[in-house]
C-alpha positions in Angstrom: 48.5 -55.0 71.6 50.5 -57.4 73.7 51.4 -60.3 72.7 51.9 -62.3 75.9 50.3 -65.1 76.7 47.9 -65.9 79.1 48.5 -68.2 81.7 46.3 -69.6 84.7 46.4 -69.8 88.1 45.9 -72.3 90.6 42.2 -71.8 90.2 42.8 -73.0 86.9 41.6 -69.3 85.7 43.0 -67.7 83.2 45.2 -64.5 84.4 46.6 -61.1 83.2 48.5 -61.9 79.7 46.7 -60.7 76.8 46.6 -63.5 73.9 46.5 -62.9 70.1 44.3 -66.0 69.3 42.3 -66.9 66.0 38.9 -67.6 66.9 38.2 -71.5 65.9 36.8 -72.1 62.6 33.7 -74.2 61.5 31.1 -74.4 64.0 32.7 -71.9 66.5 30.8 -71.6 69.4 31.2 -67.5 69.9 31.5 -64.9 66.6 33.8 -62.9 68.5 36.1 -62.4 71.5 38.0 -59.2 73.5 39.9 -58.4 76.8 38.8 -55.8 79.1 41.5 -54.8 81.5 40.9 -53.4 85.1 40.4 -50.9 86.1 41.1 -48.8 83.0 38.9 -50.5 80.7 40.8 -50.7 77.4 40.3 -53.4 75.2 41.8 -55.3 73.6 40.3 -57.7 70.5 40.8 -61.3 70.0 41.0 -61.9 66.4 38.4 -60.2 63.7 35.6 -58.2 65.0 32.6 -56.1 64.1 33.7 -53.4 66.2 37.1 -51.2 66.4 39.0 -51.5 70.3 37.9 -47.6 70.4 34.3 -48.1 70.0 34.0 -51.4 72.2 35.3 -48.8 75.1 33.3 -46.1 74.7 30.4 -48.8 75.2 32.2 -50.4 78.7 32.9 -46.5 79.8 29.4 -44.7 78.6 26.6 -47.5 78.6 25.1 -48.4 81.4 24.0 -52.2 80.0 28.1 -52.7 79.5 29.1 -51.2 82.9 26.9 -53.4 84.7 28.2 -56.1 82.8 31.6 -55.3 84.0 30.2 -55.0 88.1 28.2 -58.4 87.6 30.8 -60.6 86.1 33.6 -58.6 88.8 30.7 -60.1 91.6 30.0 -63.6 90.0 32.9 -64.0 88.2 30.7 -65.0 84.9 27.8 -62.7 83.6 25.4 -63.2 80.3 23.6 -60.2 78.7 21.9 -59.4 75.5 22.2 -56.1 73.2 21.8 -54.7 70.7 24.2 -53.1 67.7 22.4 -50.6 66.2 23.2 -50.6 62.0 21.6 -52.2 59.2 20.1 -54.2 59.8 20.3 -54.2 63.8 22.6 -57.5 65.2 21.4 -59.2 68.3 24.6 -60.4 70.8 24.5 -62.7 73.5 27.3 -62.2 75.4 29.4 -63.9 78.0 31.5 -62.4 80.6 34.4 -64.4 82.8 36.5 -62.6 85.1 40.4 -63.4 84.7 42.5 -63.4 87.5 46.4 -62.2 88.0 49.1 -64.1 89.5 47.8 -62.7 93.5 44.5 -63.4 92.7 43.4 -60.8 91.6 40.7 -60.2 89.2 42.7 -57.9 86.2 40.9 -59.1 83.2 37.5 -59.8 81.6 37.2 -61.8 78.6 34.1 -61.4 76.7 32.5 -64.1 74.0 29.3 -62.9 72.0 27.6 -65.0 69.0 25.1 -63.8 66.9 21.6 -64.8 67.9 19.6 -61.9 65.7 18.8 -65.1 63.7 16.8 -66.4 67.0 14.9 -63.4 68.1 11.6 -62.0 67.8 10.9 -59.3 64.8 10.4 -55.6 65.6 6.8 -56.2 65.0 6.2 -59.0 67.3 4.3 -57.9 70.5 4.8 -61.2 72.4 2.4 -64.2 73.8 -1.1 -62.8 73.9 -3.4 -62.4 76.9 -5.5 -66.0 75.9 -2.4 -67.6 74.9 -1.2 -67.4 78.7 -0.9 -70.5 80.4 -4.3 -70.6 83.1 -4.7 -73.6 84.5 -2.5 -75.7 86.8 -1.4 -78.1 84.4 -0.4 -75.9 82.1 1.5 -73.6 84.5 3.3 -76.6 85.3 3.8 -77.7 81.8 5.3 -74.2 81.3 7.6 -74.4 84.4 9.2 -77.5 83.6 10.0 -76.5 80.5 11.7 -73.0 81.7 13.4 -75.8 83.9 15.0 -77.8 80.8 15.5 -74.6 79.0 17.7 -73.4 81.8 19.4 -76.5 82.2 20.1 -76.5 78.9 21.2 -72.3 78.6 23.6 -73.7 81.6 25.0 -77.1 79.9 25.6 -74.9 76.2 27.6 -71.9 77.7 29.7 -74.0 80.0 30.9 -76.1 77.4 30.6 -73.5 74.8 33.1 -71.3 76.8 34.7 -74.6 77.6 35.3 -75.2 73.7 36.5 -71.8 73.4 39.0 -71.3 75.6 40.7 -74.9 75.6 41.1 -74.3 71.9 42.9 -70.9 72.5 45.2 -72.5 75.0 46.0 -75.7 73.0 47.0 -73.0 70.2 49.4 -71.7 72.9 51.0 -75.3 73.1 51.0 -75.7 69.6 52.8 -72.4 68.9 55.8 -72.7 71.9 56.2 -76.6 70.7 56.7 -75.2 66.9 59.3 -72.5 68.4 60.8 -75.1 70.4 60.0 -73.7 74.0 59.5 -76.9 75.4 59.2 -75.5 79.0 56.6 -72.8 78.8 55.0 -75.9 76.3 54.7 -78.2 79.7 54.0 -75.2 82.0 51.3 -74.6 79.6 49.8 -78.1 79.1 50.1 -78.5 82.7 47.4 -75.1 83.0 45.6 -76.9 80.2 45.1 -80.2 82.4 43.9 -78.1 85.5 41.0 -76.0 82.8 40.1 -79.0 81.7 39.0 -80.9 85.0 37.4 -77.7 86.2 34.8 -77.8 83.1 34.1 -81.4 83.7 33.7 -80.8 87.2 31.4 -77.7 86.8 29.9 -80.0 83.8 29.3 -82.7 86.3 27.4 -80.2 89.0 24.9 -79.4 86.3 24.5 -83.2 85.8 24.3 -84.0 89.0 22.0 -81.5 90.0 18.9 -83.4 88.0 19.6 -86.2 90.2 22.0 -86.5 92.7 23.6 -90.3 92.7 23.5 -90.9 96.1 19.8 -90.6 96.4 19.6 -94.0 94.9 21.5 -95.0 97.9 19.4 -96.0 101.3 19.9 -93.4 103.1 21.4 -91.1 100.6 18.9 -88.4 101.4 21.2 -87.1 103.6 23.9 -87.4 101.7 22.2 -85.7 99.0 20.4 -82.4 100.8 24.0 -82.0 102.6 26.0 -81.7 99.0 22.9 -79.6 98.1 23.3 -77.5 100.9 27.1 -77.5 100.9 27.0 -76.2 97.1 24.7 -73.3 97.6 26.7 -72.2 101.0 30.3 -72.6 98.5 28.4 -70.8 95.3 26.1 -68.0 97.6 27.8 -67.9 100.6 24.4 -68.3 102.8 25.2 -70.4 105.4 22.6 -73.2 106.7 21.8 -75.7 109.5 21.0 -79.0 108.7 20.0 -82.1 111.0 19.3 -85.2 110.2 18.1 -88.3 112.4 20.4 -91.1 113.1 17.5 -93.3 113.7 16.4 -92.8 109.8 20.2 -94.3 109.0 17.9 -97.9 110.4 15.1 -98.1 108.8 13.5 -98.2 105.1 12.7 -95.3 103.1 10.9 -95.7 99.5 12.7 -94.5 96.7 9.9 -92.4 95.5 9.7 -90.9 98.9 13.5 -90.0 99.4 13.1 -88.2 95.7 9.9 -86.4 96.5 11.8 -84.9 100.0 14.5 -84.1 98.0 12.8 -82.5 95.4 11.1 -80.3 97.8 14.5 -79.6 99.4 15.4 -78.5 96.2 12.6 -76.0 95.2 12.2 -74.2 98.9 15.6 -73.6 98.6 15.7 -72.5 95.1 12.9 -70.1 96.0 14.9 -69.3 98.8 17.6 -68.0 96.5 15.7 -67.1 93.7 13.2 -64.7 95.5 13.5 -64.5 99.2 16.7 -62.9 99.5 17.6 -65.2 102.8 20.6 -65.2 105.1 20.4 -68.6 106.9 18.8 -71.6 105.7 17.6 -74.4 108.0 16.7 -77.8 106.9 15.6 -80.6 109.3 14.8 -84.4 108.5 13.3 -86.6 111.3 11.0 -89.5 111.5 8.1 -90.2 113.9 6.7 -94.1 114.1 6.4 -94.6 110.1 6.2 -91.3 109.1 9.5 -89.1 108.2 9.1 -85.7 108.6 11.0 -82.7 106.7 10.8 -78.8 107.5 12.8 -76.3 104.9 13.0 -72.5 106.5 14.1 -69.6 105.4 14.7 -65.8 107.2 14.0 -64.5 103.5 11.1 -61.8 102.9 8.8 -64.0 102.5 5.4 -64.1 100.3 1.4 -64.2 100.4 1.0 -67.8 100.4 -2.8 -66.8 99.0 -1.3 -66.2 95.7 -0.4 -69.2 93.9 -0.7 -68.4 89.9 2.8 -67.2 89.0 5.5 -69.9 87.4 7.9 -68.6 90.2 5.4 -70.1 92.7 3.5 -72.8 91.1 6.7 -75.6 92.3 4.6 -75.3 95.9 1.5 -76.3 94.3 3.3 -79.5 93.0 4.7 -80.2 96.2 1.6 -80.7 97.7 -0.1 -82.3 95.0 2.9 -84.8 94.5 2.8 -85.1 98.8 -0.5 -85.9 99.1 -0.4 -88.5 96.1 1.8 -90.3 98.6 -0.6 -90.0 101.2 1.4 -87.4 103.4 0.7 -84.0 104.4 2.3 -80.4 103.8 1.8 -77.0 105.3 3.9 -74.0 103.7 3.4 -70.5 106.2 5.2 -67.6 104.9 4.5 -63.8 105.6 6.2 -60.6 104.2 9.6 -59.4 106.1 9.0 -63.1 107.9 10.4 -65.9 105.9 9.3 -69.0 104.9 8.2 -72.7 106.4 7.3 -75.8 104.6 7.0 -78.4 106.7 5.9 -82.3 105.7 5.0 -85.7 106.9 5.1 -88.1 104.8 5.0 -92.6 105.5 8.3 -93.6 104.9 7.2 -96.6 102.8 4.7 -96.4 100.4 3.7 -100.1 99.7 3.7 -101.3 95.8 6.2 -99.0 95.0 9.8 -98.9 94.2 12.0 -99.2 97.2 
């Protein structure tokens, strides 16, 4: 195995070098790590391991679970999977993908973190939630669908900074190890890469954060502000691009702050459901006002759904948009059709009197 070092680009990725790191003690946040190189896929491990470098690539090059995990995290650039290693007992992995790229920007490596979650799961025997057990009425589909929402949130906030914790302590044992040789330049090349990994965890940190509630929506007028980052993040992260006006003459005049949250939350969801399930190209988001009514219309060119059937988690966010609209006295039509997209459009009064504004 090599024993270069890795280094990172100006994406602040790592790239091609293959490092010989311990994994860090105590409360480590993964069991074990490896390399996979492109395209060959040999591997290469990363300190103890359950499993020889043979046998980890006759999983990438004969299981289909692995060699999607290779295409997925190649597509995304970061891919988590579950499986299983058969034995006795069985071990459950999670698993975390994140493509590495070479000095042309190229992706060459792979580095995979797993932890031991067998702990966590259900037993062989268990057969899951039972039919009366399933959530029936409204508030309890919502109940259940805003806490998938925290559990994602927090799925998302534990593996960036569990990667995070991971791989800044395998570069800071780089430093370490070219300061105790005395290579004081590869030392500040290396601390240099550190810096630049370091403010892109706190900045992908800070999307998650700022994603429950976007600062400048406390701001009058920050609506816009805050649907065009919104918009602007999912064009940088999806690549769909959008269209988004907003009226100059709303820049004048009052908005509530319960209002601007409530548009922006249902900004939020039709495009999430955009994403999510309608497969769209081109999103279109339009904010207006009318006398002292502001008006909002969210489309999509997605495939669209039967807006008859409103009893699945993925779909119970449009019931709460119309319960939470017409709590503030406005009023909300969502039309949608297969293989024709979506529209939600609202009107809602701009001020809503004895409330926050």
């Amino acid at each position: 195995m090599s024993t270069k070092k890795p280094i990172l680009s100006n994406s602040g990725r790592l790239t091609g070098r293959t490092p010989q790191v311990a994994l860090p003690t105590g409360n480590a946040a993964y069991d074990w790590m490896w390399l996979v190189d492109l395209p060959s896929g040999k591997v290469h491990l990363l300190g103890k391991s359950p499993l020889t470098e043979t046998q980890l690539g006759r999983l990438y090059k004969k299981e289909p679970l692995h060699r999607n995990a290779l295409t997925k995290t190649q597509q995304q650039g970061m891919y988590h999977y579950e499986w299983v290693q058969t034995g006795r007992p069985d071990i459950l992995w999670q698993t975390t993908c994140i493509a590495l790229v070479n000095r042309q920007g190229n992706i060459s490596q792979l580095l995979s973190l797993s932890r031991d979650i067998s702990s966590a799961a259900p037993s062989r025997g268990a057969t899951g939630l039972r039919d009366w057990s399933a959530p029936k009425t409204f508030a309890q589909l919502l109940l259940a669908a805003r806490e998938n929402e925290k559990k994602s949130i927090s799925k998302a906030l534990h593996d960036e900074i569990g990667s995070a914790a991971v791989i800044l302590t395998a570069l800071l044992s780089l430093v370490k190890g070219d300061l105790l040789k005395g290579k004081k330049q590869q030392a500040l090349k290396d601390i240099a890469n550190l810096d630049t990994q370091i403010k892109n965890y706190v900045e992908n940190i800070k999307n998650i954060v700022v994603s429950l509630r976007p600062p400048t929506l406390d701001n009058q007028g920050g609506l816009r502000g805050a649907v065009q980052d919104l918009l602007d993040n999912i064009q940088h992260l999806h690549h769909i691009p959008y269209t988004f006006s907003y009226a100059p003459s709303l820049q004048k005049v009052t908005v509530s702050d319960n209002v601007r949250t409530l548009l922006f939350r249902i900004v939020q969801e039709a495009l999430t459901n955009a994403i999510k399930h309608a497969r769209a190209k081109h999103l279109t988001v339009r904010i207006g006002v009318k006398q002292q009514n502001i008006l909002l219309s969210v489309q999509d060119d997605g495939i669209g759904f039967n807006t008859t059937q409103q009893r699945s988690l993925q779909q119970v966010g449009l019931q709460a948009m119309k319960e939470s609209v017409e709590l503030l006295g406005g009023t909300i039509s969502i039309k949608s059709a297969a293989g024709k997209g979506t529209r939600i459009c609202v009107s809602c009064p701009r001020v809503i009197y004895g409330g926050k504004e």
